[in-house]
C-alpha positions as CSV (number, residue, x, y, z in Angstrom):
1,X,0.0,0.0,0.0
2,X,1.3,3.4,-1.1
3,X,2.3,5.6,1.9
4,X,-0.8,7.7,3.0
5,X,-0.6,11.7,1.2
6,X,-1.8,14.5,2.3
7,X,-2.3,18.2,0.3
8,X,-1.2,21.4,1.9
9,X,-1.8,24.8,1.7
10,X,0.4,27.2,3.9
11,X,3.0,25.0,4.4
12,X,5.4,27.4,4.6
13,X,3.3,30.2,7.3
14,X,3.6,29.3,11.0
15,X,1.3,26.7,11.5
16,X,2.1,25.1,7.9
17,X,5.4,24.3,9.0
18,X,4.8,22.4,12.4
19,X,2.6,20.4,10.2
20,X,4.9,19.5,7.7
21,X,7.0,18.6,9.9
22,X,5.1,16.5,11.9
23,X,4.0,15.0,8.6
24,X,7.2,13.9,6.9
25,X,8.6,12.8,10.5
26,X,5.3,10.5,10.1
27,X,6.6,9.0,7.3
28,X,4.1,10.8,5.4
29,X,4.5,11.9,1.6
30,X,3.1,15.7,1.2
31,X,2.6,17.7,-1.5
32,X,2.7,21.4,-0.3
33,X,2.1,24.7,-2.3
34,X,4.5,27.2,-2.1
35,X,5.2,30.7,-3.8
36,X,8.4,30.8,-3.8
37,X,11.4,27.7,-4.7
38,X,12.3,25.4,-1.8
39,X,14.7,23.2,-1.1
40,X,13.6,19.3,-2.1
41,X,13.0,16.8,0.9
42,X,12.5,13.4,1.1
43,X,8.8,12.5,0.7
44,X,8.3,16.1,-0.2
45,X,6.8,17.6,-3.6
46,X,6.6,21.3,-4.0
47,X,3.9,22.6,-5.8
48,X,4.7,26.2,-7.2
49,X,1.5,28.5,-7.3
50,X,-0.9,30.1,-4.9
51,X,-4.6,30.3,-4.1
52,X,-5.6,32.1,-7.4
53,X,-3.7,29.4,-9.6
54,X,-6.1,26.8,-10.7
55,X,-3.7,24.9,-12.7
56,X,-0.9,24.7,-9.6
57,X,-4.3,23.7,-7.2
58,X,-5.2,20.8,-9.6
59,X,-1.8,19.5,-9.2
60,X,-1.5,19.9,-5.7
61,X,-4.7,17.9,-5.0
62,X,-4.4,15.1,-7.3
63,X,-3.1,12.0,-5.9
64,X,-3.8,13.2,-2.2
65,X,-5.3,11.3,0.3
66,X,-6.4,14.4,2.1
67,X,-6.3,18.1,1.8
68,X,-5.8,20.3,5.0
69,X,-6.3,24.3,4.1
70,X,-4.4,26.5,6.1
71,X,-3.4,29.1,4.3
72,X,-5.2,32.7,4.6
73,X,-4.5,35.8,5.6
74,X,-4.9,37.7,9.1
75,X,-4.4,41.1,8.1
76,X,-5.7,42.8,5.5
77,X,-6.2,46.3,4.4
78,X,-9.8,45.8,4.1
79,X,-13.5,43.4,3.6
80,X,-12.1,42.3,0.3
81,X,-8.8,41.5,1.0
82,X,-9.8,39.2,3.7
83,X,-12.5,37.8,1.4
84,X,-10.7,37.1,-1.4
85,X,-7.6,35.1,1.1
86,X,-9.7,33.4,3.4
87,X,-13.4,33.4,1.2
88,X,-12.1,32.8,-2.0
89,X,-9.3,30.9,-1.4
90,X,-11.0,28.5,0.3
91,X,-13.3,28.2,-2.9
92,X,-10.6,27.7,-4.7
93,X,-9.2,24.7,-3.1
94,X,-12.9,22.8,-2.9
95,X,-12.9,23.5,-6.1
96,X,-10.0,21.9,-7.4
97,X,-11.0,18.8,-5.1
98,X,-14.4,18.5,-7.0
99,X,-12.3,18.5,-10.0
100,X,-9.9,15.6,-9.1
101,X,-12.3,13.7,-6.9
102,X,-10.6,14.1,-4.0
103,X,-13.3,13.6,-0.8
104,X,-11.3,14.8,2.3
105,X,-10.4,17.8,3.7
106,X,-9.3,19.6,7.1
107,X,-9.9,23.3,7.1
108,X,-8.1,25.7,9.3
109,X,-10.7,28.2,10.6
110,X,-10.7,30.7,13.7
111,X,-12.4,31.2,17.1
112,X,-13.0,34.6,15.2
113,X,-15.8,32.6,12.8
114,X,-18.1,32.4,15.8
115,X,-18.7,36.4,16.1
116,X,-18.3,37.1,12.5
117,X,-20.5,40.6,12.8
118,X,-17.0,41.9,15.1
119,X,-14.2,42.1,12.5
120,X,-13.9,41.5,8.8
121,X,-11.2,38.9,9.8
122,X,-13.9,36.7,11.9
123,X,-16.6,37.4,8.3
124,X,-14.4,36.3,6.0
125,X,-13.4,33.1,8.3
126,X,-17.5,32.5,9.2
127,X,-17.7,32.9,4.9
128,X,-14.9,30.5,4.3
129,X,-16.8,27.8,6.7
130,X,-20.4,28.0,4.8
131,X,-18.5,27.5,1.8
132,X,-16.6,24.1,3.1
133,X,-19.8,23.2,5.2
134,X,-22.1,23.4,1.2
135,X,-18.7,21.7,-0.3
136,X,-20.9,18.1,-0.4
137,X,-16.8,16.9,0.9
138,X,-16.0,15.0,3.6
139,X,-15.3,17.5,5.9
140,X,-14.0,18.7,9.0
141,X,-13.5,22.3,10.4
142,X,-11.2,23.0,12.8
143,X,-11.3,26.6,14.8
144,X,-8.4,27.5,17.0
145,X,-8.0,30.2,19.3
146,X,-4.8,32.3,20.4
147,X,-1.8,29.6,18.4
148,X,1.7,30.7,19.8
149,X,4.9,28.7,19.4
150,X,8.7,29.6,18.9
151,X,8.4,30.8,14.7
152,X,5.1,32.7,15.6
153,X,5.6,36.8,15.1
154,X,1.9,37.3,16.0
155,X,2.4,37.1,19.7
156,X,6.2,38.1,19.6
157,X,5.0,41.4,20.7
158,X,3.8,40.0,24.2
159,X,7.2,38.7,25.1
160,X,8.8,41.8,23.9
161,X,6.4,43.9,26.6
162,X,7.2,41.2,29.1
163,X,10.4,41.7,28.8
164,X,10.6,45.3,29.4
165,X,8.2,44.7,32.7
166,X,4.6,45.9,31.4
167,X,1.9,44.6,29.0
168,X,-0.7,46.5,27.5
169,X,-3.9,44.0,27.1
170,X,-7.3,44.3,26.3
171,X,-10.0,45.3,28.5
172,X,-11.1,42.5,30.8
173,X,-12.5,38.9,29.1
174,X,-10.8,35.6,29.1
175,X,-9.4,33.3,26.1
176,X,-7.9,30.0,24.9
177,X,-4.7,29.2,23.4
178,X,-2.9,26.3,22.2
179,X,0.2,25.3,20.7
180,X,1.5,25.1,17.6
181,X,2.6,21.6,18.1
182,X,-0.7,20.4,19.6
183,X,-2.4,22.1,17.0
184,X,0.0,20.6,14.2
185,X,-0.9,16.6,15.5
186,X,-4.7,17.4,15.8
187,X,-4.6,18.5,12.1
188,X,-2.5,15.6,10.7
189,X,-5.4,13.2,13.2
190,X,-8.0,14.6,11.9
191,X,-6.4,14.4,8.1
192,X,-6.2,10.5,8.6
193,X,-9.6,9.8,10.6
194,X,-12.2,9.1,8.1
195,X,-15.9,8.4,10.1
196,X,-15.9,10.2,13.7
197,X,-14.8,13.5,12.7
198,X,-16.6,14.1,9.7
199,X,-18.6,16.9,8.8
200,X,-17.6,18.1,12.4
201,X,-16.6,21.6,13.3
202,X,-13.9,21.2,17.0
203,X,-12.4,24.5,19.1
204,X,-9.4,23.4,20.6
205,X,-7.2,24.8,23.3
206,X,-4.2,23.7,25.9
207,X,-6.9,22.1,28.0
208,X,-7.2,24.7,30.7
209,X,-10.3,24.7,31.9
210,X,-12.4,28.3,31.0
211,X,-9.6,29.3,29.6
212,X,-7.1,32.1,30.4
213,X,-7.9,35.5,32.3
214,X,-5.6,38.5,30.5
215,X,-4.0,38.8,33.6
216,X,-2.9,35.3,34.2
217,X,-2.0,34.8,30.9
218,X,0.5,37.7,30.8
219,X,2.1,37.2,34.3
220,X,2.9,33.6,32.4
221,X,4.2,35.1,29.8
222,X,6.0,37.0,32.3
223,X,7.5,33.9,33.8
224,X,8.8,32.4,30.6
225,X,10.5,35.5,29.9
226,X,11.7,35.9,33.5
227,X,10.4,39.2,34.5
228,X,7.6,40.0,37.3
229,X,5.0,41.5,34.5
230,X,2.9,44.5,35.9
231,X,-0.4,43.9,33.2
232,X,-2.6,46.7,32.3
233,X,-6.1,46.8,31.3
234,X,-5.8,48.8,27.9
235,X,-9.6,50.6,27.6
236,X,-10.9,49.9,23.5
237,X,-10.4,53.8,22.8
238,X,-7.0,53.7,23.6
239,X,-6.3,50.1,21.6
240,X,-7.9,52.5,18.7
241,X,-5.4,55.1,18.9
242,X,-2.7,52.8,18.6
243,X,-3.8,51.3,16.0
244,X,-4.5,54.7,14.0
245,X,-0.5,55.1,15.3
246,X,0.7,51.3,14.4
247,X,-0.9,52.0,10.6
248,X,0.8,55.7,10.5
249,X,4.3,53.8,11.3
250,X,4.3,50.9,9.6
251,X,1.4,50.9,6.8
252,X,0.7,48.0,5.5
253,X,2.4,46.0,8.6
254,X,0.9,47.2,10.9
255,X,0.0,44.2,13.5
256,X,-2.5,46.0,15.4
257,X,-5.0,47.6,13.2
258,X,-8.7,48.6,13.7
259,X,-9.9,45.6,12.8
260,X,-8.0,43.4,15.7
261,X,-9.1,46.0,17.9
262,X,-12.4,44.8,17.8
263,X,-12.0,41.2,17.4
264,X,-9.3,41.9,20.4
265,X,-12.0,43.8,22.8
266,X,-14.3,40.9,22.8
267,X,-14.5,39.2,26.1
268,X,-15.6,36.0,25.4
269,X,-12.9,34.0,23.2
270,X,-12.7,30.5,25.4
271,X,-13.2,27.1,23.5
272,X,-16.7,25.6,23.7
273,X,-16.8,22.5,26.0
274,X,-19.4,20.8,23.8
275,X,-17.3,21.5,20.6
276,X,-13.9,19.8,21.6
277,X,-12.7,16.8,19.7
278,X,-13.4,13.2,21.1
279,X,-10.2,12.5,23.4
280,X,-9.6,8.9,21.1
281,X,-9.1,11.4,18.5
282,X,-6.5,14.2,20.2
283,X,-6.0,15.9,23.7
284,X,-3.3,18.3,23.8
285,X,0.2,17.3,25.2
286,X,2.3,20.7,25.7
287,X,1.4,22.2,29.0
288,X,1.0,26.2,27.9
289,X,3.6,27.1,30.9
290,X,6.1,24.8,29.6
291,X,5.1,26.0,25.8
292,X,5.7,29.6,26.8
293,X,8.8,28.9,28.4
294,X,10.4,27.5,25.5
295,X,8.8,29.7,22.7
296,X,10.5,32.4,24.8
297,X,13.8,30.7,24.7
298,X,13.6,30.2,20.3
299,X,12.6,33.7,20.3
300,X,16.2,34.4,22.0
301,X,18.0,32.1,19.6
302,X,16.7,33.4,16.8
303,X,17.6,37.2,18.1
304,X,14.3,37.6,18.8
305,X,13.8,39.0,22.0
């Protein structure tokens, strides 16, 4: 029997590449898109092409057992920039599966999808799930919340304010995280399960139960860097003038635009109970005190922090 394949989008973004990893470390063959040349691996074919390619999608589905979407975007100037990489993409890649009769697929969503009236970000995700969810594929929808892990730049900014002493954080509210790793070996489970999980839709986390208060979670990020944190409640209208500030600097790289403000503000983004994946399927290993501790130690490898 030919080793088991899977398709991947994202491959080479932050979550991608814990996947990958995982993957070929499986033993698995993968055939991964990518913009830009790679170097070859073992096991590994690189597919050159992107989201809008139909041609490079039809060859990245073809002789895969499953497909897991991750690729998307989570900042974007606008509505239509996040529709066309997390809406359309997504499309795009059930598309091509119709096309090559490929049945499974794992799709990367957000925590965001459930309040999708908050931020064009959380729309565009909610779209992208109707879309998978009137695919007719076997399906299964992932949605995680807060992903750190040591090649994340997302929450690099955290650890840089711990290590000065202070964090600015959102106003109140309490949220899950998980990671990368944990994520990375749910994806690949759920890639390879083919009755329990279909047509499912799971929030993961770390396990905590109710998830993280602001607080707590910064005075653990606090640890992992080493510092006593002092955390402060940042009200919304202040979040808002950074962001105005953030875009001013640094345009179109900005990390904290208006957008984030509002999905940030909201202060409910904890992982449903009801919605968590069977424990025979996955339960997540990396305790997020030990995770922190050694994302914060990559970060000062890689110059970091």
């Amino acid at each position: 029997m030919a080793p088991f394949r899977i398709a991947m989008t994202g491959a080479t973004g932050f979550v991608g590449t814990d996947v990958l990893e995982q993957a070929l470390g499986e033993g698995l063959r993968v055939n991964a898109l990518t913009r830009r040349a790679q170097p070859p691996r073992a096991r590994l074919k690189w597919v050159p092409g992107s989201l809008d390619d139909a041609a490079a999608l039809d060859t990245l589905v073809r002789d895969a057992d499953a497909v897991i979407h991750i690729a998307g975007v989570v900042n974007a100037p606008d509505r239509a920039g996040f529709e066309a990489g997390n809406a359309r993409g997504t499309v795009a890649v059930v598309d091509a599966m119709r096309r090559r009769g490929i049945r499974r697929l794992v799709h990367i969503s957000s925590l965001a999808a459930r309040e999708p009236e908050l931020s064009d970000y959380g729309w565009s995700k909610a779209l992208a799930e109707r879309h998978v969810k009137a695919s007719a594929l076997d399906w299964t929808i992932v949605r995680p919340p807060a992903i750190y892990g040591p090649n994340d730049r997302e929450m690099l900014e955290l650890f840089r304010m711990a290590k000065r002493g202070i964090m600015m954080l959102p106003p109140g509210g309490r949220l899950s995280v998980i990671h990368v790793g944990d994520l990375a070996r749910l994806l690949l489970a759920a890639a390879k399960e083919t009755e329990n999980s279909l047509a499912r839709t799971y929030e993961v986390d770390d396990g905590t139960p109710g998830g993280w208060d602001h607080h707590d979670f910064g005075a653990a990020i606090g640890r992992a860097v080493g510092r006593q944190v002092r955390t402060v409640a940042t009200p919304r209208w202040a979040l808002g003038m950074a962001a105005q500030a953030d875009r001013m600097i640094r345009g179109g790289k900005a990390k904290l635009t208006p957008d984030r403000v509002a999905y940030f503000c909201h202060p409910d983004w904890v992982v449903a109970p009801t919605m968590q994946p069977p424990r025979r399927l996955w339960m997540p290993q990396i305790p997020t005190e030990d995770g922190l501790k050694a994302t914060a130690t990559a970060y000062r490898e890689k110059g970091w922090l």
